[in-house]
N, CA, C and O atoms as a MOPAC input file, in Angstrom:
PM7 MOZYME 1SCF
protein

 N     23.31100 1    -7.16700 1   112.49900 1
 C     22.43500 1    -6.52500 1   113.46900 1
 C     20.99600 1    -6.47800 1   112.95700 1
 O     20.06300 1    -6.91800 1   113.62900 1
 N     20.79800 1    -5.77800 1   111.40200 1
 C     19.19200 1    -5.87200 1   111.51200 1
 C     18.83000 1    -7.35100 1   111.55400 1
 O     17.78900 1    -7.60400 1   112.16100 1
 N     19.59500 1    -8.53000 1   110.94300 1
 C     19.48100 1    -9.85500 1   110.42200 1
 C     18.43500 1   -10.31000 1   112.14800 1
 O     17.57200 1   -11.15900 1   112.37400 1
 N     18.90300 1    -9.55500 1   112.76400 1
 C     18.23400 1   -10.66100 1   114.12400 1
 C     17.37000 1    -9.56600 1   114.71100 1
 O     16.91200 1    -9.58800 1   115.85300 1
 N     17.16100 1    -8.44300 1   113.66800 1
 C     15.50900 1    -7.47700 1   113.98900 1
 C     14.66300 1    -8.51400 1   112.89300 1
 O     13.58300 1    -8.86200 1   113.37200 1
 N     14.90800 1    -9.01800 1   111.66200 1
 C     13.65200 1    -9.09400 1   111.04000 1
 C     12.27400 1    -9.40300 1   111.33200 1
 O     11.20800 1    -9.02200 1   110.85000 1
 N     12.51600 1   -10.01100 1   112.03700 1
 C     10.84000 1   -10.39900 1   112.64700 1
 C     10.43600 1    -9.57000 1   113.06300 1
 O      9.33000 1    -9.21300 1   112.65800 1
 N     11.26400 1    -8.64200 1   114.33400 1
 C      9.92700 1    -7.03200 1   114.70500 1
 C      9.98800 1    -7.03500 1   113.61000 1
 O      9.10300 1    -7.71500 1   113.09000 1
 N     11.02200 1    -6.31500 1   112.58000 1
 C     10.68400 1    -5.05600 1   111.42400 1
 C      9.60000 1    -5.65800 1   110.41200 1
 O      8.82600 1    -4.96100 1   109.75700 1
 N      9.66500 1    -7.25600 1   110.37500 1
 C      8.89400 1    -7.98800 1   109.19900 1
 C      7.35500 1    -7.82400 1   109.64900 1
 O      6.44500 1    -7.87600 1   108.82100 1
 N      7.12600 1    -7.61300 1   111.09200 1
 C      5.58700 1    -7.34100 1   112.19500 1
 C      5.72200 1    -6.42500 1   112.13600 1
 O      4.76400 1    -6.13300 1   112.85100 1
 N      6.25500 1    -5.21500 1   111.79700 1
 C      5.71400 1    -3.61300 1   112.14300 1
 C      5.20500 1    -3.60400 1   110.60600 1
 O      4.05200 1    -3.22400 1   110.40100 1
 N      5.95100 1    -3.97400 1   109.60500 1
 C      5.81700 1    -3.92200 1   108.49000 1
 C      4.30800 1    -4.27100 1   107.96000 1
 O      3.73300 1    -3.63800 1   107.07500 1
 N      3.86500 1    -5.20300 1   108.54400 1
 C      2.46900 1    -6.01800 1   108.30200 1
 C      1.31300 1    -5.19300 1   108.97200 1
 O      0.11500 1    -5.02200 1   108.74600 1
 N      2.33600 1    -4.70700 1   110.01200 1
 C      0.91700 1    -3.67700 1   111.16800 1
 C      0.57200 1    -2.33800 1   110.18200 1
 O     -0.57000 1    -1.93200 1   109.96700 1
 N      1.68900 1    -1.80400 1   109.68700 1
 C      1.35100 1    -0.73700 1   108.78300 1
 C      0.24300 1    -1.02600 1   107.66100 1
 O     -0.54100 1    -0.18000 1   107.23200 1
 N      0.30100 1    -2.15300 1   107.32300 1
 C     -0.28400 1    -2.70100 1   105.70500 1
 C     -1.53300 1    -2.67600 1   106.17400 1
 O     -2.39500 1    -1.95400 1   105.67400 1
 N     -1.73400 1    -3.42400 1   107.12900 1
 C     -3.17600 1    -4.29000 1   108.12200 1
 C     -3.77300 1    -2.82900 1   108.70600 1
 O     -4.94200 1    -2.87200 1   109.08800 1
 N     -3.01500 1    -1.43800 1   108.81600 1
 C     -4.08900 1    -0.26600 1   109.09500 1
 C     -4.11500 1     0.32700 1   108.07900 1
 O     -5.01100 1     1.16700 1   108.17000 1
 N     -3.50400 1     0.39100 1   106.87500 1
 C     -4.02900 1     0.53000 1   105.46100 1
 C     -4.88500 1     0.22400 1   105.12400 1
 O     -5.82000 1     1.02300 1   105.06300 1
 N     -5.04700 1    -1.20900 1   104.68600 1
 C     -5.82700 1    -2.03200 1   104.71100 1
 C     -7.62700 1    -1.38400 1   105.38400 1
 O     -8.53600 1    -0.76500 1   104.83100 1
 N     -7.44700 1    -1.91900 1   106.75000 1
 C     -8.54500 1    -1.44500 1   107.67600 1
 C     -8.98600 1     0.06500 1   107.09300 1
 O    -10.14600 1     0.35500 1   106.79900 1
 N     -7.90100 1     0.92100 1   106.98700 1
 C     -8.59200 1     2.18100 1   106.88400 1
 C     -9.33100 1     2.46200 1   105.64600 1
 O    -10.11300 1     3.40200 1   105.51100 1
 N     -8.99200 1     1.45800 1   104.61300 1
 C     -9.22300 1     1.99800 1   103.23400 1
 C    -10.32000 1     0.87200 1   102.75700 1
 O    -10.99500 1     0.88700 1   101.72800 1
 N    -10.30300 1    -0.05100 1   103.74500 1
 C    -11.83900 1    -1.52200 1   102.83300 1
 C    -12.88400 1    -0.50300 1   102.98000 1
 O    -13.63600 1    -1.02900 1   102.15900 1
 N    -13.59300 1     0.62100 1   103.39700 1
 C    -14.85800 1     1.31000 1   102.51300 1
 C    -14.63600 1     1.93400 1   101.35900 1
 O    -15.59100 1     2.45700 1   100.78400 1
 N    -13.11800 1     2.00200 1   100.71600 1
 C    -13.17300 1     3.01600 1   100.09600 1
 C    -13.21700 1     2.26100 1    98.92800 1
 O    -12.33800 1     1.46000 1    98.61000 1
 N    -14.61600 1     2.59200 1    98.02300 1
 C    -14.27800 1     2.26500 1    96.70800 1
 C    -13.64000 1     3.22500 1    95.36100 1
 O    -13.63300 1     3.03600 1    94.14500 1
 N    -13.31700 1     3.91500 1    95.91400 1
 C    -11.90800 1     4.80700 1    95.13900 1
 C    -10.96600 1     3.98200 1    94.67100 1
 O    -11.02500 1     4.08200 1    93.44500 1
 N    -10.15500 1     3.24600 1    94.96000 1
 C     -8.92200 1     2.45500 1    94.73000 1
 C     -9.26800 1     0.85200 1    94.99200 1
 O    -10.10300 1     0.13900 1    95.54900 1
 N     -8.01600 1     0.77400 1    94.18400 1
 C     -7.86700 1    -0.77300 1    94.44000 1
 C     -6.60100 1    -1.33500 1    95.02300 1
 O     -5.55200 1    -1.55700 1    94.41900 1
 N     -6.95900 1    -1.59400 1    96.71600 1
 C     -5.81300 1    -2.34100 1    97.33600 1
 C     -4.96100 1    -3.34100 1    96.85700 1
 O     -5.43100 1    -4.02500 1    95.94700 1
 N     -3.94500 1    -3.57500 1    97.19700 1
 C     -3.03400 1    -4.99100 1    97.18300 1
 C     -3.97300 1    -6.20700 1    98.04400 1
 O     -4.57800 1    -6.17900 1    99.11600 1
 N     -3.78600 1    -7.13400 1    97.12500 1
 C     -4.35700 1    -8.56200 1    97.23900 1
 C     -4.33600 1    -8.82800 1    98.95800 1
 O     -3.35900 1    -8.32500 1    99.51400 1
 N     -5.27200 1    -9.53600 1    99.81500 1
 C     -4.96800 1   -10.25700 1   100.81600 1
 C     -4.11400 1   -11.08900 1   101.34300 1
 O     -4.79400 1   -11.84300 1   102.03900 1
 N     -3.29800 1   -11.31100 1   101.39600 1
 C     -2.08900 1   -12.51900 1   101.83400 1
 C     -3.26600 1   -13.79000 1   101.63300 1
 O     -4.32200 1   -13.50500 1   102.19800 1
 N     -3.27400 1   -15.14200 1   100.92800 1
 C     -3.44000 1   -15.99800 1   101.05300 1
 C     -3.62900 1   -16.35800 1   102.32600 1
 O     -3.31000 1   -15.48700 1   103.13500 1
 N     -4.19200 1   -17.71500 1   102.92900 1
 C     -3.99200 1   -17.91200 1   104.08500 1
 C     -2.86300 1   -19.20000 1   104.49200 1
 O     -2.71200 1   -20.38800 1   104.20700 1
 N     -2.32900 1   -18.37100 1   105.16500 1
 C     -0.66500 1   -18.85900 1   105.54900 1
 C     -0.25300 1   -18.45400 1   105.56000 1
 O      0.17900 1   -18.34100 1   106.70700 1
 N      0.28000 1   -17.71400 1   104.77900 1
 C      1.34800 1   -16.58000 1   104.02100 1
 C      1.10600 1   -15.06900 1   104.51000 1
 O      0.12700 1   -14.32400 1   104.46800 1
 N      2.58200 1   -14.91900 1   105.05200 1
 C      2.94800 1   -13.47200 1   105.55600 1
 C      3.88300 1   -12.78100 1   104.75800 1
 O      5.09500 1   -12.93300 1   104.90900 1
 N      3.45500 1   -12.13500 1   104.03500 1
 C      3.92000 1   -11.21700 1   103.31300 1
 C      5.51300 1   -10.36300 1   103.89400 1
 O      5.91000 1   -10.34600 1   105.05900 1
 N      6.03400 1    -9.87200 1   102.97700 1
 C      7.03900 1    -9.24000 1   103.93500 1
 C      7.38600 1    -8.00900 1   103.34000 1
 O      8.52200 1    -7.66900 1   103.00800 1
 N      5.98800 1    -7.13700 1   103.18500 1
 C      5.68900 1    -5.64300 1   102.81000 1
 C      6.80500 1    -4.72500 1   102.87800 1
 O      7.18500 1    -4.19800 1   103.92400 1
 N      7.53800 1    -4.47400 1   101.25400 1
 C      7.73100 1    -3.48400 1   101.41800 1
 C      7.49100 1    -1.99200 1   101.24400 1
 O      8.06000 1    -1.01500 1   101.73100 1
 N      6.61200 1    -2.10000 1   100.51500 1
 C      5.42700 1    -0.43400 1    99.83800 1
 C      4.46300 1    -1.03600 1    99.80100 1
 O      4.26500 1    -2.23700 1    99.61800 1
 N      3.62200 1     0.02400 1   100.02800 1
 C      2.32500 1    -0.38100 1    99.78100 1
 C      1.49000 1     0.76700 1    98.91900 1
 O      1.37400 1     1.94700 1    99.24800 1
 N      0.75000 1    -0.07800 1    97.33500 1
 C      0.60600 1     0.59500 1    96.43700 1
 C     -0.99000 1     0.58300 1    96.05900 1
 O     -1.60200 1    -0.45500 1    95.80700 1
 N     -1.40800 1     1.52400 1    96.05800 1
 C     -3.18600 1     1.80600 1    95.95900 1
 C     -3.07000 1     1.53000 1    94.22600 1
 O     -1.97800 1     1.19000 1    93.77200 1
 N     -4.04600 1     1.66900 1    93.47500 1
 C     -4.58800 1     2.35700 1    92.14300 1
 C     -6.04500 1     2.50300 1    91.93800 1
 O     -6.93000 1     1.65600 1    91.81600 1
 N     -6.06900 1     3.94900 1    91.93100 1
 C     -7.44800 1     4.64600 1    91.41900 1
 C     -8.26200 1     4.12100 1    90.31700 1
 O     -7.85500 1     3.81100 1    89.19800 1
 N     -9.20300 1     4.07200 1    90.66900 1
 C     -9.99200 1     2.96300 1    90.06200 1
 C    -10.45100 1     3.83400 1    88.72000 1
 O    -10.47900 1     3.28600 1    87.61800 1
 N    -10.79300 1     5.17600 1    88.89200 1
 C    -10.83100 1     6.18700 1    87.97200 1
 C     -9.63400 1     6.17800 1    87.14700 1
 O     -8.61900 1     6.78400 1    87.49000 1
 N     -9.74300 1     5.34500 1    85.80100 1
 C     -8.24300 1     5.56600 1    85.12700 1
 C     -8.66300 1     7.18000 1    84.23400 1
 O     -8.14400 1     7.39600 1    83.13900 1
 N     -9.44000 1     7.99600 1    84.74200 1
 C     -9.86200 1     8.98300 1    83.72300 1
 C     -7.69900 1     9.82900 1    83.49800 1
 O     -6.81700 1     9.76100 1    84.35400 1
 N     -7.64400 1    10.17900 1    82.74200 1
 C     -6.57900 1    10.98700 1    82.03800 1
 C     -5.91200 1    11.81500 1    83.30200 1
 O     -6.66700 1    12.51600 1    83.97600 1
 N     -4.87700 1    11.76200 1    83.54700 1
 C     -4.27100 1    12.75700 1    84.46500 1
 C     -4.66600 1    12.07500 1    86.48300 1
 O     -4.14800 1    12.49500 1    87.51800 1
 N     -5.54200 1    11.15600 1    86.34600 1
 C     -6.01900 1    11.41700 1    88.07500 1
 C     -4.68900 1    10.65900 1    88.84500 1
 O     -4.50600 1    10.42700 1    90.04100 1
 N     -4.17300 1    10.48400 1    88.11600 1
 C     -2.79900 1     9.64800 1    89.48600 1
 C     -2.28600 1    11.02000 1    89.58300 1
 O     -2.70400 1    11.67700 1    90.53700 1
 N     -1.44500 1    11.58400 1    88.76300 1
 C     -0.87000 1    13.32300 1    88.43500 1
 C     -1.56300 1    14.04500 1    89.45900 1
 O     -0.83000 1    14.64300 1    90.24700 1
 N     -3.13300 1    14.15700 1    89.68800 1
 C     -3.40400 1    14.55300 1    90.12200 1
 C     -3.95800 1    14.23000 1    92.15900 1
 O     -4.19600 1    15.03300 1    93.06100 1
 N     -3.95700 1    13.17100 1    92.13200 1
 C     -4.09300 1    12.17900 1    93.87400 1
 C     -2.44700 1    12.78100 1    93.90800 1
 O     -2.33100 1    13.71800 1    94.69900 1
 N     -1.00900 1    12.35100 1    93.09600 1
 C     -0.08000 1    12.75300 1    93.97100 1
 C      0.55800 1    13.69300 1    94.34200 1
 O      1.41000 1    13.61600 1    95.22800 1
 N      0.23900 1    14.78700 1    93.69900 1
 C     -0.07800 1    16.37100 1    93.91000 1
 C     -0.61000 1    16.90400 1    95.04600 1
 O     -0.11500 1    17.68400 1    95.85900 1
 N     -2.06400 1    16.20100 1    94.98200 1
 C     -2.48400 1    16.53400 1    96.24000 1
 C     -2.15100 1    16.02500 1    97.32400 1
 O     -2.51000 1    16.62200 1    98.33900 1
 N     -1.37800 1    14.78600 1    97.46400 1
 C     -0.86000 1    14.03000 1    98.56800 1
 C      0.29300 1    15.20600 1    98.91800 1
 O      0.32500 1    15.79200 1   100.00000 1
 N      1.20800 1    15.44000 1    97.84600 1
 C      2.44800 1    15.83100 1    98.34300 1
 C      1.89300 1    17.57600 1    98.75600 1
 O      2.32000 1    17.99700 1    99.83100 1
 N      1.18700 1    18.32000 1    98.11400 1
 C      0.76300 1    19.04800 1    98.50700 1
 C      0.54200 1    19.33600 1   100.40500 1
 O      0.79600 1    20.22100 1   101.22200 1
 N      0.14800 1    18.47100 1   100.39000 1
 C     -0.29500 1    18.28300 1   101.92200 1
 C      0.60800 1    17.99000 1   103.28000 1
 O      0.34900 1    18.02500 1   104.48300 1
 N      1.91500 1    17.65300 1   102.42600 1
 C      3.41000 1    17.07600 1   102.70800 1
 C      3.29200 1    15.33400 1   102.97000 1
 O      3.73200 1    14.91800 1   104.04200 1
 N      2.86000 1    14.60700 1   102.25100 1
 C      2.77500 1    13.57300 1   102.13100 1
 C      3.67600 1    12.70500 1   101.44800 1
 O      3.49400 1    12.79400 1   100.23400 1
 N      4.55400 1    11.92100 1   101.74700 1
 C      5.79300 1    11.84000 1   100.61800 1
 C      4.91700 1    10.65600 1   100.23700 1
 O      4.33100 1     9.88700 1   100.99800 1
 N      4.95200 1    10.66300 1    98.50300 1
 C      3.84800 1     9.30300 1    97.68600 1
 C      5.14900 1     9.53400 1    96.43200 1
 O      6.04700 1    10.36100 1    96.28100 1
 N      4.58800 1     8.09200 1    95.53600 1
 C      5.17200 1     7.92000 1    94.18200 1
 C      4.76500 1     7.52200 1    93.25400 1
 O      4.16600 1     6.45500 1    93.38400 1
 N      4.80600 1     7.82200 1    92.53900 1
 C      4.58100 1     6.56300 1    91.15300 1
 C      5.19600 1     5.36700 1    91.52700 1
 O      6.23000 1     5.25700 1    92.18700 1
 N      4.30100 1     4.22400 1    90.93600 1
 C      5.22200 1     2.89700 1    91.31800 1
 C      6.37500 1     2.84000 1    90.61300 1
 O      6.80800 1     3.80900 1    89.99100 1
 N      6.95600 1     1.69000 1    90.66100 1
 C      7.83100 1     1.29800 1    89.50400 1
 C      6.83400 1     1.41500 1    87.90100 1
 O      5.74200 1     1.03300 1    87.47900 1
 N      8.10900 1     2.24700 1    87.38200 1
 C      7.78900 1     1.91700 1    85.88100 1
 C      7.98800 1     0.82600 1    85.11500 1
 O      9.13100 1     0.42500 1    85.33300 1
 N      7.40800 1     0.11700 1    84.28600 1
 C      7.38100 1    -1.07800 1    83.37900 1
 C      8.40500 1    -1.03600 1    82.91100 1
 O      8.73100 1    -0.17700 1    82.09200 1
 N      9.36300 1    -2.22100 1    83.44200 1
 C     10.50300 1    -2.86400 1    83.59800 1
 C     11.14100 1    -2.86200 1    81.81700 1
 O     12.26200 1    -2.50900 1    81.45200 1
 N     10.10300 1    -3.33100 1    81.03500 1
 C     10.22400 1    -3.38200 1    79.40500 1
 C     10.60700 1    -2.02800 1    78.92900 1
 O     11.08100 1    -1.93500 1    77.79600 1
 N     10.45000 1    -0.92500 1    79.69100 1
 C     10.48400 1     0.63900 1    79.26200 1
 C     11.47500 1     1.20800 1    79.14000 1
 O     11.77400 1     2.04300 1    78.28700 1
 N     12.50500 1     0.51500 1    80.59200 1
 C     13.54100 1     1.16700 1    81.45600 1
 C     14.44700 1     0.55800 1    80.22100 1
 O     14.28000 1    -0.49200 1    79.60100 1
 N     15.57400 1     1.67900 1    80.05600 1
 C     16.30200 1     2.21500 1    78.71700 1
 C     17.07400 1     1.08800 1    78.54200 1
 O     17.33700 1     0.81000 1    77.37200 1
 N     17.73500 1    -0.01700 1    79.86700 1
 C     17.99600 1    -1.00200 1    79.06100 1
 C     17.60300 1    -2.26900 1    78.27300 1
 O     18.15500 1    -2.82800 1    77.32500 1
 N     16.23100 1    -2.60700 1    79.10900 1
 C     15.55100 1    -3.45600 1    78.13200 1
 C     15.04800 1    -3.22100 1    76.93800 1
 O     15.02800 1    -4.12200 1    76.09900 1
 N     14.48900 1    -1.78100 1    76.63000 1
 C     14.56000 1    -1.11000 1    75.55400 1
 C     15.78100 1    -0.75600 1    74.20600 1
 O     15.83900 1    -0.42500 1    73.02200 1
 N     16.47900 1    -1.04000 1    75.17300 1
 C     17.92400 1    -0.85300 1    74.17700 1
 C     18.72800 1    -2.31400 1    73.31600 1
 O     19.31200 1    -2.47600 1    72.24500 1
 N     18.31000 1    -3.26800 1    74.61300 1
 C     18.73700 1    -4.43600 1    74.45300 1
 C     17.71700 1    -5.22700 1    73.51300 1
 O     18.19300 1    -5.65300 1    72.46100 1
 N     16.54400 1    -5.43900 1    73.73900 1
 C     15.73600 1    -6.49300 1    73.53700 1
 C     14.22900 1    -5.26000 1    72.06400 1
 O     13.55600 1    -5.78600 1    71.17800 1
 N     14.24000 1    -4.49800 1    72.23900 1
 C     13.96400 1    -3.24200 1    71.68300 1
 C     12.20500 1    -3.40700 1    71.63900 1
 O     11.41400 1    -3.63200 1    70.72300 1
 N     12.02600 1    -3.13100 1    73.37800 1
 C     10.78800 1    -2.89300 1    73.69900 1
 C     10.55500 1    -1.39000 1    73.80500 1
 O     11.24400 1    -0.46800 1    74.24300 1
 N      8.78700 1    -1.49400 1    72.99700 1
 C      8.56500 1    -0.47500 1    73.04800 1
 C      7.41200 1     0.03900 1    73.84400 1
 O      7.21700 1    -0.63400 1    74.85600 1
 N      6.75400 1     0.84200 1    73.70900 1
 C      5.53300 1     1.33500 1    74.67300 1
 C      4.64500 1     0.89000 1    73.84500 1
 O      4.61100 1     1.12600 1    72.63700 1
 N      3.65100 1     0.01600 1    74.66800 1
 C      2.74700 1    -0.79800 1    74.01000 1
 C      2.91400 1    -2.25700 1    73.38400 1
 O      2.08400 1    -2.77500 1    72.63700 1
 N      3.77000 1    -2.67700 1    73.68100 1
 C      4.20600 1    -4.36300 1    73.68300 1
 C      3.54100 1    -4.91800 1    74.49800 1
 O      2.87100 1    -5.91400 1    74.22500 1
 N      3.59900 1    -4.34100 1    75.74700 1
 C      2.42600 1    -4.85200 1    77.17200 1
 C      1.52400 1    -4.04500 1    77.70100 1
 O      1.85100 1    -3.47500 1    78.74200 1
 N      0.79300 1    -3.90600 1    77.39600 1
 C     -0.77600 1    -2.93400 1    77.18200 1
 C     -1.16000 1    -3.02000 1    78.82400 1
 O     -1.09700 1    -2.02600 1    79.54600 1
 N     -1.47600 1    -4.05500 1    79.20000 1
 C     -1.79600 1    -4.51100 1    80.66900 1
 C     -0.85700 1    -3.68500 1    82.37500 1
 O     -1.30100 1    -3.19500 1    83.41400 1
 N      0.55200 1    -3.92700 1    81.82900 1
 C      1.54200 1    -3.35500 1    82.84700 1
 C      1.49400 1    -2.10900 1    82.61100 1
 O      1.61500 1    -1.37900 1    83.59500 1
 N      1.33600 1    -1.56700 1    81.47700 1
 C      1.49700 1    -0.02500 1    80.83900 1
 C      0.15900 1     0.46900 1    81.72600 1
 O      0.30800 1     1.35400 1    82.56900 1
 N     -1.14800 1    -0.13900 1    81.49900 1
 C     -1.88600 1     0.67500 1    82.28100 1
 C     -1.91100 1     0.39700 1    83.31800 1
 O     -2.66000 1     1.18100 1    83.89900 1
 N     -1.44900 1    -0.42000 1    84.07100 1
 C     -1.75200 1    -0.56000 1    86.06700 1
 C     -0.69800 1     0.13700 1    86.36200 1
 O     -0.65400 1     0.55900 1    87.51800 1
 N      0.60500 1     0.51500 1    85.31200 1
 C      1.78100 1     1.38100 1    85.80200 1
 C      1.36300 1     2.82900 1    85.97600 1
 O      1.77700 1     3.59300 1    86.84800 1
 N      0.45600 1     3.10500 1    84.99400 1
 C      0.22200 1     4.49800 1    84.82600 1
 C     -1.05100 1     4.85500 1    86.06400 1
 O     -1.51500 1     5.94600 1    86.39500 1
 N     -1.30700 1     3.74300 1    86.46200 1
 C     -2.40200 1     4.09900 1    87.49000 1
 C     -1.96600 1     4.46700 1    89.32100 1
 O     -2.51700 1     5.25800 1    90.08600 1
 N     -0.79300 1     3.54500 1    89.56200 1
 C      0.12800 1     3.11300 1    91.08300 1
 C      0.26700 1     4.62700 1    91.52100 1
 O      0.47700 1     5.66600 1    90.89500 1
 N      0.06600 1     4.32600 1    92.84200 1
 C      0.23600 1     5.48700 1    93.75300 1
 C      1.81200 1     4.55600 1    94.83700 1
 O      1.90800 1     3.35600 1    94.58000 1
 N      2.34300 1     4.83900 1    95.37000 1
 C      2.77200 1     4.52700 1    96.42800 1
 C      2.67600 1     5.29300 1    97.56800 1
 O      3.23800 1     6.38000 1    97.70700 1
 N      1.97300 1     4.75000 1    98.39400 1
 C      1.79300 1     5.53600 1    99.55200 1
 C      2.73200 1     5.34500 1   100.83500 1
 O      2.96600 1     4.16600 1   101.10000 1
 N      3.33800 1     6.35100 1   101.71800 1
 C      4.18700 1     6.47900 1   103.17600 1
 C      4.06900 1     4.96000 1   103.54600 1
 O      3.00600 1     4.47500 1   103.93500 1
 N      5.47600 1     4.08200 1   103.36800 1
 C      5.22900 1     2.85900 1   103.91200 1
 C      6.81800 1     2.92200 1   104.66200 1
 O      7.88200 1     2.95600 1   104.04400 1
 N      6.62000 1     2.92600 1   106.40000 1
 C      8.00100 1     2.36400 1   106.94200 1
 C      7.38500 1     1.88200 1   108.11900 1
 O      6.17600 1     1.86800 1   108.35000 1
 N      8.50300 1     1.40200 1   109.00700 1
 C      7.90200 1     0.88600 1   110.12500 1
 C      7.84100 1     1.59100 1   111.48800 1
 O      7.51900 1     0.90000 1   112.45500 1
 N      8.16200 1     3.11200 1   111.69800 1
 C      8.19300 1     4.72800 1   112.21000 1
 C      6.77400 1     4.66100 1   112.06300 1
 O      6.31600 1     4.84100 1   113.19100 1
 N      5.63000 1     4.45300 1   111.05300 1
 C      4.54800 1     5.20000 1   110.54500 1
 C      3.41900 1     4.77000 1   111.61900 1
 O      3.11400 1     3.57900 1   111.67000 1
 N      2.82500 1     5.64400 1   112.43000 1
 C      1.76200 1     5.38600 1   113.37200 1
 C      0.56300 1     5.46200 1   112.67600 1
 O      0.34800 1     6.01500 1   111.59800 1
 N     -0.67300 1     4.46400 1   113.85500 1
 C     -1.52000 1     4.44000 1   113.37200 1
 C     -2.06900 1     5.93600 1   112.54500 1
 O     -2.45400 1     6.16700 1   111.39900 1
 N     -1.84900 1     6.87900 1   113.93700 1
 C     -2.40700 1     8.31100 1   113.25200 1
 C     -1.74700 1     8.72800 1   111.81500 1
 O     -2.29100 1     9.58300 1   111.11600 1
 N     -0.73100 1     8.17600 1   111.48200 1
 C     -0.17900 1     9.10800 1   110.59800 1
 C     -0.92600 1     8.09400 1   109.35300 1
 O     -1.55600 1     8.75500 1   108.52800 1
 N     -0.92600 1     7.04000 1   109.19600 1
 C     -1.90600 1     6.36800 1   108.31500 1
 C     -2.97700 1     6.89200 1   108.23600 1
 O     -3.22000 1     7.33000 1   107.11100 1
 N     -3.87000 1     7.05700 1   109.10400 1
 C     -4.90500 1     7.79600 1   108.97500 1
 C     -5.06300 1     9.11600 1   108.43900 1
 O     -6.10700 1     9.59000 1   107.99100 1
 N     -3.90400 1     9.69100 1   108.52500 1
 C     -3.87500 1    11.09000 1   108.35700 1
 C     -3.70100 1    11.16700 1   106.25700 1
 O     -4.02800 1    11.98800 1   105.40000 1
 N     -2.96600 1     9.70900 1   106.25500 1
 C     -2.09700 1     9.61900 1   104.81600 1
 C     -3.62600 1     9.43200 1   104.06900 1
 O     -3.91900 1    10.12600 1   103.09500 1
 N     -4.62000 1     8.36100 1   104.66700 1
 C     -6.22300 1     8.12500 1   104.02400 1
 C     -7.08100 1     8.54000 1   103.83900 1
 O     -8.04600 1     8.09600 1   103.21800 1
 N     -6.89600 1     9.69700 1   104.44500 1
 C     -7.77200 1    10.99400 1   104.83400 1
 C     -7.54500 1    12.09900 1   103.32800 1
 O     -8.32600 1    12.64200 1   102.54800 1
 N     -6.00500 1    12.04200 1   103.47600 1
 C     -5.94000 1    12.84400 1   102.34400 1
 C     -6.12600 1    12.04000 1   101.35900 1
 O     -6.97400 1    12.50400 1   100.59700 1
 N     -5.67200 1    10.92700 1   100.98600 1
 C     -5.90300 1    10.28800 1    99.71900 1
 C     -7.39300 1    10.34600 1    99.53600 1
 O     -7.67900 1    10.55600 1    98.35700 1
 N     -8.48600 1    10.22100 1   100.37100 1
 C     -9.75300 1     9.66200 1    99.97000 1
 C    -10.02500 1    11.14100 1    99.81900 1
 O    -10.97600 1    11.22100 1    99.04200 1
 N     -9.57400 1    12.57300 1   100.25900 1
 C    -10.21700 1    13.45300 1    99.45700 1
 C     -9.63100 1    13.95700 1    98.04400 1
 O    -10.14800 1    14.76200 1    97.26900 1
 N     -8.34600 1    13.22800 1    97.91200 1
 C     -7.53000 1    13.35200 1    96.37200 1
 C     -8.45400 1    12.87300 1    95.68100 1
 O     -8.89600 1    13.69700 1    94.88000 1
 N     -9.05200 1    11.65300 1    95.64000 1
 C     -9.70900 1    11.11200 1    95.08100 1
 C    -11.36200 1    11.75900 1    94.52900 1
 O    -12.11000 1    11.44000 1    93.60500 1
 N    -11.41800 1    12.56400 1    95.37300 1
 C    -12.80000 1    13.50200 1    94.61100 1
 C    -11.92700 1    14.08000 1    93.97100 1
 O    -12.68400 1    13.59700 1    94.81400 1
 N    -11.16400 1    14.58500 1    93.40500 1
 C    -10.66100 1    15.79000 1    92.78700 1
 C    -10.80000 1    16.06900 1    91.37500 1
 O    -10.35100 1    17.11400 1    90.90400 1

């Protein structure tokens, strides 16, 4: 049954990203996910900001204030090298990959389904762009 939705759900999916997107190109607070190449349709499933401010604590603090507000947000995925079995197995530690360690510690995930109206995007950018003074 969903197998012969994907295309709406794979187009609502893109409409959400594309008013992300729109709502957030003034904001130089964060740094969006890349543009789709041209051709290529993405097939969005989160969509993840990072504060350009890596100052100490400000993700801790944007998702606080998101959820504060009742905003459901996340940390992204944590660095795959971290998670207890690659660590256990292969015996990575924190700081083997300097690069993933800090864009991990920076990821917001913000309200991504295909339910989410324009307004409620707006409503999600609104709060993020005043998390972002904080």
């Amino acid at each position: 049954m969903q197998l012969s939705r994907l295309p709406e759900l794979l187009e609502k999916r893109r409409r959400v990203a594309r008013w992300y997107a729109e709502a957030l190109a003034d904001e130089d607070g964060v740094l969006l996910p890349p543009e789709p190449a041209a051709g290529r349709r993405p097939g969005w499933f989160v969509y993840v900001v990072q504060p350009i401010d890596a100052q100490p604590g400000r993700r801790s603090r944007v998702l606080e204030h998101l959820r504060a507000h009742g905003i459901g947000c996340s940390n992204y995925f944590p660095p795959i090298h971290l998670q207890p079995f690659y660590r256990e197995r292969y015996g990575y530690q924190p700081g083997m990959f300097p690069v993933c360690e800090r864009v991990a510690a920076r990821t917001v995930a913000l309200p991504f389904h295909t339910l989410l109206s324009q307004a409620d995007v707006e409503e999600v950018v609104e709060t993020l762009k005043t998390a972002l003074t904080l």
